[in-house]
C-alpha positions in Angstrom: -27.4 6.4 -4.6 -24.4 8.2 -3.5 -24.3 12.2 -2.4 -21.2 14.1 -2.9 -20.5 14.0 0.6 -21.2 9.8 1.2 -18.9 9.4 -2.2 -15.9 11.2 -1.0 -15.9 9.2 2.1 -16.1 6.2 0.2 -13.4 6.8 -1.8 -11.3 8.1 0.8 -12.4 4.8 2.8 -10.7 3.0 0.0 -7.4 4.9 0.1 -6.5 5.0 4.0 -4.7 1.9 4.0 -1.9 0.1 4.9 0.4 1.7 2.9 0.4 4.5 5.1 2.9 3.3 7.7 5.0 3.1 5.3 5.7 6.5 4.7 8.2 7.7 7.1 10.2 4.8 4.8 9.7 6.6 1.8 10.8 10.1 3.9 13.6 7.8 5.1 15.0 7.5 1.1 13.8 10.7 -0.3 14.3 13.0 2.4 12.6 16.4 2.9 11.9 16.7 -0.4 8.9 14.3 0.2 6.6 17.2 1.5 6.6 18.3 -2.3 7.1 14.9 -3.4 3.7 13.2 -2.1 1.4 16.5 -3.3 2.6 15.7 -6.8 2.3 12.3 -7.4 -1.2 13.1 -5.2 -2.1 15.4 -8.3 -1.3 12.7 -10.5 -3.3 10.6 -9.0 -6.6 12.7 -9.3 -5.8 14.0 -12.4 -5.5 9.9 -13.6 -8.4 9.2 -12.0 -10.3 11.7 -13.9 -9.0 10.4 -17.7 -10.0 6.8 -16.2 -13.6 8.6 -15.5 -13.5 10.2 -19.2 -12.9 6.8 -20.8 -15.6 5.0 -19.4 -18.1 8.2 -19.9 -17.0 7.7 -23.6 -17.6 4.2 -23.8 -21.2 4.5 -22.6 -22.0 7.2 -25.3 -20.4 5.3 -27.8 -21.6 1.9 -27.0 -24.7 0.8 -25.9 -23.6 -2.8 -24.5 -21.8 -0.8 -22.0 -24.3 1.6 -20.7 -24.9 -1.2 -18.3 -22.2 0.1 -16.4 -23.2 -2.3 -13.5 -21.2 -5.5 -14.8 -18.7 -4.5 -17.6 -15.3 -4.7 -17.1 -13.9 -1.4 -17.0 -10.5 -1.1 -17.2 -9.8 -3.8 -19.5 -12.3 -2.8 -21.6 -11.4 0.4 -21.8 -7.8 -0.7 -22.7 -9.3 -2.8 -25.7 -11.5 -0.4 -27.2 -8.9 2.3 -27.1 -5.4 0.4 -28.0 -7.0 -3.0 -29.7 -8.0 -6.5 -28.4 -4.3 -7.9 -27.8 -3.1 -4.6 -26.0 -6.2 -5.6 -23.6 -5.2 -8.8 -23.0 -1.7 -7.4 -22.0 -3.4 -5.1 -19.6 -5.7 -7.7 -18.3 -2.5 -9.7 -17.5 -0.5 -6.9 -15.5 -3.9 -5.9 -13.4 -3.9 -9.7 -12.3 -0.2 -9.8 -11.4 -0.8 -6.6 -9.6 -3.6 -8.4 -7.6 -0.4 -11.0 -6.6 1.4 -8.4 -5.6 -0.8 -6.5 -3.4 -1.9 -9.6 -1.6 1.8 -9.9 -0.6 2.2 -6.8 1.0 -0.9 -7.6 2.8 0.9 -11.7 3.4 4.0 -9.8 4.8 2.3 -7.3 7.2 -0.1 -9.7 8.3 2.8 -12.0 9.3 4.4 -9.3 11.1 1.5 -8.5 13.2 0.9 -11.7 14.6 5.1 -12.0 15.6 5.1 -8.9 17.0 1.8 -9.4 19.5 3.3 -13.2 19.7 6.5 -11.8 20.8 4.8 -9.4 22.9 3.2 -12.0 25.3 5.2 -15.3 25.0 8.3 -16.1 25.2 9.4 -18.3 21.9 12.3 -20.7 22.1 11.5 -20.9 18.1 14.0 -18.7 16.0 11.9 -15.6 15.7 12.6 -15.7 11.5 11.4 -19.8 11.5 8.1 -18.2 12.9 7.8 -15.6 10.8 8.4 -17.6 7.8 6.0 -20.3 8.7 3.3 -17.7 9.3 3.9 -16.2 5.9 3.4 -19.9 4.7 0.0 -20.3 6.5 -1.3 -17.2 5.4 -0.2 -17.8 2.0 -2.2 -21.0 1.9 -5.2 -19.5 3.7 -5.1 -16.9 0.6 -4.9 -19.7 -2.0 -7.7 -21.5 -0.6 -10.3 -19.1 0.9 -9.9 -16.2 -1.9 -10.9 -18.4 -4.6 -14.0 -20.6 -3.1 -15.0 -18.1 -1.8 -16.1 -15.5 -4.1 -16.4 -12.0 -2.9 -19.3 -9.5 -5.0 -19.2 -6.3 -3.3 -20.0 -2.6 -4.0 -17.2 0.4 -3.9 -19.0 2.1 -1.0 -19.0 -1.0 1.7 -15.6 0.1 2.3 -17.0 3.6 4.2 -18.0 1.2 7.4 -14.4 0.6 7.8 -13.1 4.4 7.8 -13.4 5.6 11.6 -11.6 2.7 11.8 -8.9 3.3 9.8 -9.1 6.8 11.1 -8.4 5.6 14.7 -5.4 4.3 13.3 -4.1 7.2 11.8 -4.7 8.6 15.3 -2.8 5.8 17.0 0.6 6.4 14.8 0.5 10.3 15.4 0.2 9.6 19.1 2.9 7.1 18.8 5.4 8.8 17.0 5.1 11.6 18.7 5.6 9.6 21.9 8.9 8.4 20.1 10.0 12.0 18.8 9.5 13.5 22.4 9.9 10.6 24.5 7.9 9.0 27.1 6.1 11.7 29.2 6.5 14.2 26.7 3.8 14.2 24.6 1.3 14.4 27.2 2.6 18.5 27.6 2.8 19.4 24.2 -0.7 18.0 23.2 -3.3 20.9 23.1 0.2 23.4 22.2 1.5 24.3 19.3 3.9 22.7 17.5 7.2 24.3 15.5 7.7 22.3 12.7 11.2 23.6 12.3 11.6 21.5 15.2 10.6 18.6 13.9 12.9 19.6 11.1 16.0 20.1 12.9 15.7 17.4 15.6 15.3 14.8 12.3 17.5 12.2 12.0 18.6 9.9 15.1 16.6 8.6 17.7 17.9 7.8 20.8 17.7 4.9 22.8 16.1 4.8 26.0 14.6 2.4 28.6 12.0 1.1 26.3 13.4 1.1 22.6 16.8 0.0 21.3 17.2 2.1 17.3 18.7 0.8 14.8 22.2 0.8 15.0 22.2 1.7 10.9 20.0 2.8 7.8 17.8 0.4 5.8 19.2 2.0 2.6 23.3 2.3 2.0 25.0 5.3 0.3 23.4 8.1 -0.3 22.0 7.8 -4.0 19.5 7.5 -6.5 18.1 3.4 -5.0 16.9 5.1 -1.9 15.1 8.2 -3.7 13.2 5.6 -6.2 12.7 3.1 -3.8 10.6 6.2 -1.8 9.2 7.0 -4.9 7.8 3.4 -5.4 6.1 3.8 -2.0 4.6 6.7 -2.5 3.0 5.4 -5.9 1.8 2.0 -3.5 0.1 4.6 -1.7 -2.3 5.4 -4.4 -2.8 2.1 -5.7 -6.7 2.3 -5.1 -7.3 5.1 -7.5 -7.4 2.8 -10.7 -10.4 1.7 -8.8 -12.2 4.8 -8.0 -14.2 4.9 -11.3 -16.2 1.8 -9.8 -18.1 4.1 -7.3 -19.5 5.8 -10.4 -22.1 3.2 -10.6 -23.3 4.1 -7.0 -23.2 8.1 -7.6 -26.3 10.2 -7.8 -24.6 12.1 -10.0 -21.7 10.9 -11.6 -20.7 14.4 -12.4 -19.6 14.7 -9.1 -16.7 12.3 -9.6 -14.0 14.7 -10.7 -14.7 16.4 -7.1 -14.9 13.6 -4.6 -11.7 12.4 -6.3 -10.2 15.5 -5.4 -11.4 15.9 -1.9 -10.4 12.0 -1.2 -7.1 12.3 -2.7 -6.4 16.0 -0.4 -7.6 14.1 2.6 -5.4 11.3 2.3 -2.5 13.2 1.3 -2.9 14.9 4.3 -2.4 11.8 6.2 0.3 10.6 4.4 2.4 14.0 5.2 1.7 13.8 8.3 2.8 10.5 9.1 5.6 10.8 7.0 7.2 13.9 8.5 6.6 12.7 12.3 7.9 9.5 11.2 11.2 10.9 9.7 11.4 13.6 12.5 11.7 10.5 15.2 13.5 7.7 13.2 15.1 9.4 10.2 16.9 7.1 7.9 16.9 4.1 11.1 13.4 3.0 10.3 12.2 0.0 8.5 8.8 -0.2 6.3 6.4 -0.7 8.8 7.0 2.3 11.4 4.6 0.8 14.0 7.8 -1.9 14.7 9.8 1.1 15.6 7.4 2.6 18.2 8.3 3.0 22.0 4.9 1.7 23.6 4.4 -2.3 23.1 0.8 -1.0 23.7 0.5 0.8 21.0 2.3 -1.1 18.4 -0.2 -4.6 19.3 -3.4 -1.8 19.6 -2.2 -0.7 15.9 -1.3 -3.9 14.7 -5.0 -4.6 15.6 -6.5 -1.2 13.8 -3.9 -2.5 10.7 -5.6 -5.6 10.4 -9.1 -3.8 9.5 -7.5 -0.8 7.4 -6.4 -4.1 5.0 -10.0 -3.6 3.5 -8.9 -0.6 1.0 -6.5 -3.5 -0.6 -9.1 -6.2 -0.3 -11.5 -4.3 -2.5 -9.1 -3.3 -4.9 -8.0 -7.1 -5.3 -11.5 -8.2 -5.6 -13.0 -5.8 -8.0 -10.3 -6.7 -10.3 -11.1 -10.2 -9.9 -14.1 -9.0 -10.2 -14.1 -7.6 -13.5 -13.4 -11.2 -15.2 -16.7 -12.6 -14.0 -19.3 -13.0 -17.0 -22.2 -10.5 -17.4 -24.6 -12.9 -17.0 -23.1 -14.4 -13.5 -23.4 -10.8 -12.1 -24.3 -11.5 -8.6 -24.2 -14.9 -8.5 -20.9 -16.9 -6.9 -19.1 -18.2 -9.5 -16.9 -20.3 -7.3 -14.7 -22.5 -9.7 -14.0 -19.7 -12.0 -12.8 -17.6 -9.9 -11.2 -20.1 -7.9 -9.3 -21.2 -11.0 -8.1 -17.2 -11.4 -7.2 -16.4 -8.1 -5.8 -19.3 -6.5 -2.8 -19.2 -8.4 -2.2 -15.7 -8.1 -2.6 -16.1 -4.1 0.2 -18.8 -4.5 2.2 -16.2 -6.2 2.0 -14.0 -3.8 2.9 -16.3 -1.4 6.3 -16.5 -3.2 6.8 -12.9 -3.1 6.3 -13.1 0.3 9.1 -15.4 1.2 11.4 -14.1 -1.6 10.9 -10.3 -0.3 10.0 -10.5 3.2 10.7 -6.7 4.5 7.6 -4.9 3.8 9.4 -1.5 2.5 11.1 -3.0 -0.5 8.4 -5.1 -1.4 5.4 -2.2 -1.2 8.8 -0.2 -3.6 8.5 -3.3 -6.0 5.3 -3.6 -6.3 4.4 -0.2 -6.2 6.8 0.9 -9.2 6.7 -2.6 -11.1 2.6 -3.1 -10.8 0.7 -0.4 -9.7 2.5 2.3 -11.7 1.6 1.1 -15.0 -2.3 0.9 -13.9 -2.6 4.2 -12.1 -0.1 6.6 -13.8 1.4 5.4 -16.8 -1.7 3.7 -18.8 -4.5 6.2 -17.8 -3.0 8.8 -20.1 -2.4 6.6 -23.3 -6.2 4.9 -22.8 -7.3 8.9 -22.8 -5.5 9.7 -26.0 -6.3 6.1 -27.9 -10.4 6.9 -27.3 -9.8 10.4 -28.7 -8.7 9.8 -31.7 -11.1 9.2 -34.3 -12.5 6.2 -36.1 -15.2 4.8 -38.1 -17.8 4.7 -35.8 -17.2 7.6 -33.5 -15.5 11.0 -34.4 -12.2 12.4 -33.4 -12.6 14.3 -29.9 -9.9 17.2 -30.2 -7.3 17.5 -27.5 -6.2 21.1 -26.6 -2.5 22.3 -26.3 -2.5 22.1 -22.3 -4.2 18.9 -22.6 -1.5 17.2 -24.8 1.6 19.0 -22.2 -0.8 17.3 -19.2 -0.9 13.7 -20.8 2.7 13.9 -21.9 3.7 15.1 -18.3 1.8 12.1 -16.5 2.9 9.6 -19.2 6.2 10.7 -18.7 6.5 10.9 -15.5 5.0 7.4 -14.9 7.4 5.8 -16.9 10.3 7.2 -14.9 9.2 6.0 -12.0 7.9 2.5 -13.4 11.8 1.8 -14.6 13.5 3.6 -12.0 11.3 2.6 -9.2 11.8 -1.2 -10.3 15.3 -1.5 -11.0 16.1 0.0 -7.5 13.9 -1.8 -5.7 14.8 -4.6 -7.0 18.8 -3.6 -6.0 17.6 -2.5 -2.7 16.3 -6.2 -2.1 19.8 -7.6 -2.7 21.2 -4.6 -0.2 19.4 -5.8 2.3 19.4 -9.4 1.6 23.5 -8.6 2.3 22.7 -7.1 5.7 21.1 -10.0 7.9 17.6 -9.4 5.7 17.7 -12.7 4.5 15.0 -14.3 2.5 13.1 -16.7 4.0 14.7 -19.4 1.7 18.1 -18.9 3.3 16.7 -17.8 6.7 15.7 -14.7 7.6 16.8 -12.9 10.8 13.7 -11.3 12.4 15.8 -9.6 15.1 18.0 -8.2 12.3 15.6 -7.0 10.4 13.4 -5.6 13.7 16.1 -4.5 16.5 13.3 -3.8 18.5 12.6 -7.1 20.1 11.8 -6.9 23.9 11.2 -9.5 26.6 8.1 -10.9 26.4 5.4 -9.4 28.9 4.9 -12.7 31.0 8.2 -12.4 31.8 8.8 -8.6 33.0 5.7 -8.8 34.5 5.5 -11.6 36.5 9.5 -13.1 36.3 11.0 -9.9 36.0 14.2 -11.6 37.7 13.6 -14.9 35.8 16.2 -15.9 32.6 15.0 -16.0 29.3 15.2 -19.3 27.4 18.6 -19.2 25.5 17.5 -19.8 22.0 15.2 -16.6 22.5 15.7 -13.7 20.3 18.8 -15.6 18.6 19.5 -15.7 14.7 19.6 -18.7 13.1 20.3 -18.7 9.0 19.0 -21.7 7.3 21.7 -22.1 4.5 
């Protein structure tokens, strides 16, 4: 059983992520007002977390079917006993579509790791966008076959093996974007010093090109306006998609009265991260950086050594996407692989995503989407009306009073939520057509890699060995499909 200590790691473990590196994009579309920004929605989060905690606590007194709190599943179950069988169902639904839309994200940067180190080595007479698309195919096919056969029963906790890891790579960005913030040879003098941060403040905005990087040559978002604000918004939320999970650790606790506390200690923790790569990240791009920030790095070393660190920190959205799969396995298979059951539940979502991934191919707007259109509704807006539907009375269990502040909390969160679940999703949704206008073509018109990324450099066989040699012609040319 789980300590205090051992659960706050694993939940933490579950949260440092992927959707991390995104975070000098959300800076990028909300600006400065992120530092405040990512502590509230980061207080949401915990404060979700905890009414999630409080629901299944209530079902267990109330009912003793689910005192087994190994096997039954939670969230949707909470959702039917507190808002009626068919509201369940509804929930059930968008908890599996949010599963799709994870594993895209994951489709997307998984695709963009393997181009980049590709790109890194050997020289490709392929149009870098062909490759990428027919990578997002493969993996898109690997998903539909391997995440159904093979069933996946885990515990919360596992994912704590995985956090130096994922550590490591929080390490990695700092040192990289502050290599890119000071420039090559800088950082080396400024580590073990202090820092001003109204330096990093006022030299935020425009990186220079040097030697070893070419920027952007223009923002990811247009005009100045409420798309780019949401659209960070969205991102943050993705951020946080985990905590709809965190009351499965409960099962593992030594004392689940703990829970409110390791939530809270997680949650600061990876705040913490987020801020910190979101304020280096916007300090040494500003509004020229795309959604994954380790494409806009100096060092080729570094961005393949963090590619590599990315690939493990895709755990935290592994877990989440099979405890919700999960959830729908029988009581009685507990344990067991229940291969063509699950296989008939995910595989079709995998394909899904899969579609997603070639629709939406930029990993900012997508994480927007389906952070404001799926993971909203799970983590921020639902949480508060589950709470409130449980304490209102009924024949077999009393009414459980809610105090003044606790009505202003839940109308806060609910409200909140819903702004961002509309307004997140109608801007992303314009910011995918922005850029699909800009050379960000979908991969079913052609998609320009080199547009998207305008860091592409000469492959490493070449400058090392040929640095005098030509490189083929059709290497690092667009080439629209339409």
């Amino acid at each position: 059983m789980l300590r205090l200590p051992m659960a706050t790691a694993a939940l933490l473990a579950n949260l440092v992520g992927m959707g991390m590196i995104a975070m000098p994009y959300a800076f990028a579309g909300i600006g400065w007002t992120a530092i405040l920004v990512v502590p509230l929605f980061a207080t949401l989060a915990v404060f979700n977390s905890c009414l999630l905690n409080s629901c299944c606590a209530m079902l267990e007194e109330r009912c003793k079917e689910y005192r087994k709190f190994h096997w039954y599943t939670q969230y949707s179950d909470v959702a039917s006993k507190a808002l009626g069988p068919g509201v369940g169902r509804i929930v059930s639904g968008l908890r599996l579509l949010s599963v799709a839309g994870l594993q895209a994200v994951v489709i997307v940067l998984t695709a963009e790791a393997i181009t980049d180190f590709v790109l890194a080595f050997l020289p490709i007479s392929l149009p870098h966008g062909q490759m990428y698309c027919a990578l997002v195919v493969g993996l898109g096919a690997t998903s539909v076959a391997v995440k159904g056969p093979c069933t996946e029963v885990t515990r919360y906790w596992c994912s704590v093996v995985h956090l130096p890891l994922s550590l490591s790579l929080l390490g990695l960005l700092l040192a990289g974007l502050a290599d890119s913030f000071f420039g090559p040879g800088q950082w080396s003098r400024v580590v073990g010093s202090s820092i001003d941060p109204l330096e990093l403040v006022k030299a935020a905005g425009y990186k220079q090109p040097d030697a070893h990087h070419e920027a952007p040559q223009r923002s990811s978002f247009g005009e100045r306006s409420a798309v780019p604000f949401f659209v960070g918004l969205g991102v943050i939320v993705f951020n946080f998609a985990s905590v709809s999970g965190f009351t499965n650790v409960r099962r593992d606790m030594a004392e689940p009265s703990n829970f409110k506390r390791a939530a809270s200690y997680s949650v600061a923790g990876y705040t913490a991260a987020c801020l910190l790569i979101g304020v280096m990240g916007y300090a040494a791009f500003g509004v020229l950086v795309n959604g994954n920030v380790i494409m806009s790095l100096n060092s080729e070393k570094t961005r393949v050594a963090a590619h590599i660190l990315l690939s493990v920190s895709y755990m935290p959205m592994a877990n989440l996407i099979s405890f919700t799969l999960e959830e729908y396995d029988k009581a009685e298979d507990h344990g067991k692989v229940t291969m063509w059951r699950r296989a008939k539940l995910a595989s079709p979502l995998m394909a899904w995503a899969c579609v997603m991934a070639l629709v939406v191919p930029q990993a900012g707007p997508l994480m927007a989407l389906v952070g404001s259109l799926f993971v909203c509704p799970v983590t921020f807006v639902l949480p508060p009306i589950l709470y409130a539907g449980l304490c209102r009375g009924s024949p077999q269990w009393p009414e459980r009073p809610l105090s003044r502040n606790m009505k202003i909390a839940l109308v806060v969160a609910l409200v909140t939520g819903l702004v961002v679940h509309i307004g997140g999703t109608v801007t992303a949704i314009m910011q995918i057509v922005h850029e699909s206008q800009t050379n960000h073509q979908s991969c079913f018109r052609g998609f320009c890699y080199e547009g998207h990324y305008a860091h592409v450099p000469p492959p490493v066989i070449y400058t090392r060995y040929w640095p005098g040699a030509k490189l083929p012609e059709a290497v690092g040319q667009c080439k629209y499909l339409l």
